[in-house]
C-alpha positions in Angstrom: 37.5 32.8 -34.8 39.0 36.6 -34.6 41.9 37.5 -37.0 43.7 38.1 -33.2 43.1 34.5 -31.8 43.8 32.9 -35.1 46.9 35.1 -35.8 48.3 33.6 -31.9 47.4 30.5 -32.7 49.8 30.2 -36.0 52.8 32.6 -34.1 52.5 29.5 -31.1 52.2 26.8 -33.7 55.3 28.0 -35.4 56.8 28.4 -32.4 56.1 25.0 -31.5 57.3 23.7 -34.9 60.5 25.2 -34.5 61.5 24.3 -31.3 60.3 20.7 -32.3 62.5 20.8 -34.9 65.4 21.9 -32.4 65.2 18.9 -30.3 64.6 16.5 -33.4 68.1 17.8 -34.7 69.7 17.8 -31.2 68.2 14.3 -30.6 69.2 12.9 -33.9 73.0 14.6 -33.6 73.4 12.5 -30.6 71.3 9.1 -32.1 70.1 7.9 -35.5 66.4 8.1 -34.0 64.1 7.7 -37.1 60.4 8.5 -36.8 60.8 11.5 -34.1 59.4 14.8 -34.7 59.6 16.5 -31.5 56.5 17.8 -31.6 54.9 16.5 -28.3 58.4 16.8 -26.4 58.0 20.4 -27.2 54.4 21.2 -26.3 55.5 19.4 -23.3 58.6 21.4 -22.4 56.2 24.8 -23.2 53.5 23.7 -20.8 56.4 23.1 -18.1 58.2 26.2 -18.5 55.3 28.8 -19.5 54.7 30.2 -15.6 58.4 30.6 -15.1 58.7 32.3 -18.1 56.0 34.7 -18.4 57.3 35.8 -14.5 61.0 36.2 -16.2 59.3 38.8 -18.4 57.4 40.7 -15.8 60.7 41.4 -14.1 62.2 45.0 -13.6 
């Protein structure tokens, strides 16, 4: 693996991490959910908004 491709692969998984930790905190302010970690409902919401993101960016 390149020191590039594994140095984006720990900024995304961070970035994942922390935004899972976001919506475990949101979740659990609103329920006592035990057991979530957020994890998948943030690789999910990534995947979802990625293409509308990435065109945000390009934008003048």
């Amino acid at each position: 693996m390149t020191d590039q491709k594994e140095v984006l692969e720990m900024i995304l998984t961070a970035e994942v991490l922390a935004l899972a930790a976001a919506l475990k905190a949101e979740k659990l302010s609103r329920s006592n959910v035990m057991g979530y970690d957020g994890i998948s409902d943030a690789v999910r919401l990534i995947k979802s908004k990625r293409a509308s993101i990435l065109e945000a960016l390009t934008r003048p």
